[in-house]
N, C-alpha and C positions, 0 to 999 in steps of 0.2 A: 155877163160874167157868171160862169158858173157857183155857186154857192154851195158849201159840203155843210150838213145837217151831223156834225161830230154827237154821242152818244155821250151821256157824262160816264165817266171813271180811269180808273188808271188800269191803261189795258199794258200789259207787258209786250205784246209783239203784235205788227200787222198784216194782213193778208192781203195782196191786189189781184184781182182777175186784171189782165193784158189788155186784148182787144175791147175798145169801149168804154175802158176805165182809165187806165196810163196813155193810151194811144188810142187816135182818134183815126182808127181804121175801120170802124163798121159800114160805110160809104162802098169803102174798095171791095172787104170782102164781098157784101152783097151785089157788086159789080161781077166779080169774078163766079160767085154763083151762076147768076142769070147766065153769062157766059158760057160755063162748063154746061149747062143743061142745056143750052139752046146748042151747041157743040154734039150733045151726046140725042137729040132730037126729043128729048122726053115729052110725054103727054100732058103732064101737069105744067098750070103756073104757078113757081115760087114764087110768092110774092112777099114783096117786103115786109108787110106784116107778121106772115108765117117766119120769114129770114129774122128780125128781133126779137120773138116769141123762143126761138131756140137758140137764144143768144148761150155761148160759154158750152153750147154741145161737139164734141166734136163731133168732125167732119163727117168721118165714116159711121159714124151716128145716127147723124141726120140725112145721111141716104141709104141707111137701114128702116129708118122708121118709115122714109117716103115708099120704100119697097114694098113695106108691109101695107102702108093706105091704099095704093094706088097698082098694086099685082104687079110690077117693075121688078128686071130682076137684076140692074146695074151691080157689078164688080164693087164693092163699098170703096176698097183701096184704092182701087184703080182710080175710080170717078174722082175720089176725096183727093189724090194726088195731083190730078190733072187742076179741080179747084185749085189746090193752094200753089199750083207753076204761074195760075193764071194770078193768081192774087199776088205774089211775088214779082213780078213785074210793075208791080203799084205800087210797093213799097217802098221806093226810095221816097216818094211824096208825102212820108206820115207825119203826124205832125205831134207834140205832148199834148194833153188832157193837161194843161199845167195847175191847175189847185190840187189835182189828186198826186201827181208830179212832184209840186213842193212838198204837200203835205210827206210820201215819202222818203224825201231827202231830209226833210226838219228831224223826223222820229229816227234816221239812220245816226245822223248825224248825235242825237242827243244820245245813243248807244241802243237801242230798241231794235231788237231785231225786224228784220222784213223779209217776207217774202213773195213769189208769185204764183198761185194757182191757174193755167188757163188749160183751156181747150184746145189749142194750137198744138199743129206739128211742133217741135223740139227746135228745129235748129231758125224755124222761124218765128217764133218766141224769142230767143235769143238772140236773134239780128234787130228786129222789133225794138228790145231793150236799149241794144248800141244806138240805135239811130235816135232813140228818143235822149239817149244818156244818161241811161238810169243800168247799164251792164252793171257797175263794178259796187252798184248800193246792194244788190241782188244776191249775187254771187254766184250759189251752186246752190243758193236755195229757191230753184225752182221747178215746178211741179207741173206735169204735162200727162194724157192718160195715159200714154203711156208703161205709169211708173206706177200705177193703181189698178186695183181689178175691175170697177166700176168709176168712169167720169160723172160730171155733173147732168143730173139734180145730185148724183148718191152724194154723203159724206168724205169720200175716202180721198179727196185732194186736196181738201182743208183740212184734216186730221192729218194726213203724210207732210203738208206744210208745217203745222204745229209739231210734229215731232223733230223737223229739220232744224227748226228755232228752237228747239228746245224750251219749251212753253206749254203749258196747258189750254185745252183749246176753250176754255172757258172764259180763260185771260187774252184772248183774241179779238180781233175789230177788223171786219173783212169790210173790203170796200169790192162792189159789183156795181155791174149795168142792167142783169138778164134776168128773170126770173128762174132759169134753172141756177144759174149760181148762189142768188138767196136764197133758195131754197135746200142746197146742197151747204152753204155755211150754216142757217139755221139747225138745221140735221147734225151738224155737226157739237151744237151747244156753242154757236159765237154768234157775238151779233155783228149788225151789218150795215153799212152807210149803202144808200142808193146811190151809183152814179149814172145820172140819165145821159143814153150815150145817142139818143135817137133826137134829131132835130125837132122843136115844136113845128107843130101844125104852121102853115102860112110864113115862112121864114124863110 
């Protein structure tokens, strides 16, 4: 059973990255990756490693920076659309992260705002949510890159969430899985629960 390492204080509102943290989709997407490239004939191997390393980037992102490693000159949009048709097809299979899960419902509930910062396209963040049943804890407070000039590592989708909550981002408690998200809530001045979203070794 997963165990969440809570931080002491009274934090006013919470932050969750989606994928990896509330929902235990990191399996599919990196299914749906290997897919789209093996689809699109690329030269490189993504491999899993690489694919948790840039957890919480988006899509069109992470087949910009593979461009620039590897002299590729893949469509970002295009490819990154094709991923997420292919990863949408697996979604009906997700399942909750439920301690991160409860833990959200508990702070909603007790009146604390919440919100979601992810990397994800928009409308499948928001199906994401439905299926796991956490839409209506959420709201309209959620944060996709679209709605920022820089996504994760930057700051700027942990700060656009803390303004949504109307909260200081000081008085924040972000929960992630990836290192660019820790590292985009630290940037921000909140701290941050690790949520390991990658199976141990030998399991």
């Amino acid at each position: 059973m997963l165990q969440l390492t809570i931080p002491p204080g009274d934090f006013a509102g919470y932050i969750f990255d989606c994928d990896g943290t509330l929902a235990d989709t990191m399996p599919a997407h990196y299914r749906a990756w290997a897919r789209a490239f093996k689809d699109y004939r690329a030269p490189f191997d993504f491999t899993e490693d690489r694919f948790y390393r840039l957890g919480g980037v988006a899509a069109a992102g992470i087949i910009a920076q593979l461009n620039r490693e590897y002299g590729t000159d893949y469509a970002c949009e295009e490819l990154a659309a094709h991923k997420e048709a292919l990863f949408e097809r697996l979604l009906t299979r997700v399942e909750p992260i439920r301690p991160v899960c409860d833990f959200a419902r508990r702070a909603a509930a007790a009146g604390r705002p919440v919100s979601v910062a992810s990397g994800g396209f928009p409308h499948i963040v928001r199906r994401t949510l439905q299926l796991i049943g956490l839409a209506e804890i959420f709201q309209d407070r959620i944060v996709t890159p679209d709605m920022v000039a820089h996504g994760k590592p930057a700051p700027d989708m942990f700060l656009r969430a803390a303004q949504l909550m109307r909260v200081a981002p000081a008085d924040c408690l972000v929960f992630e899985d990836a290192i660019p998200g820790i590292e985009g809530a630290k940037a921000a001045g909140m701290r941050v629960v690790l949520v390991p979203s990658r199976p141990a070794p030998n399991t």
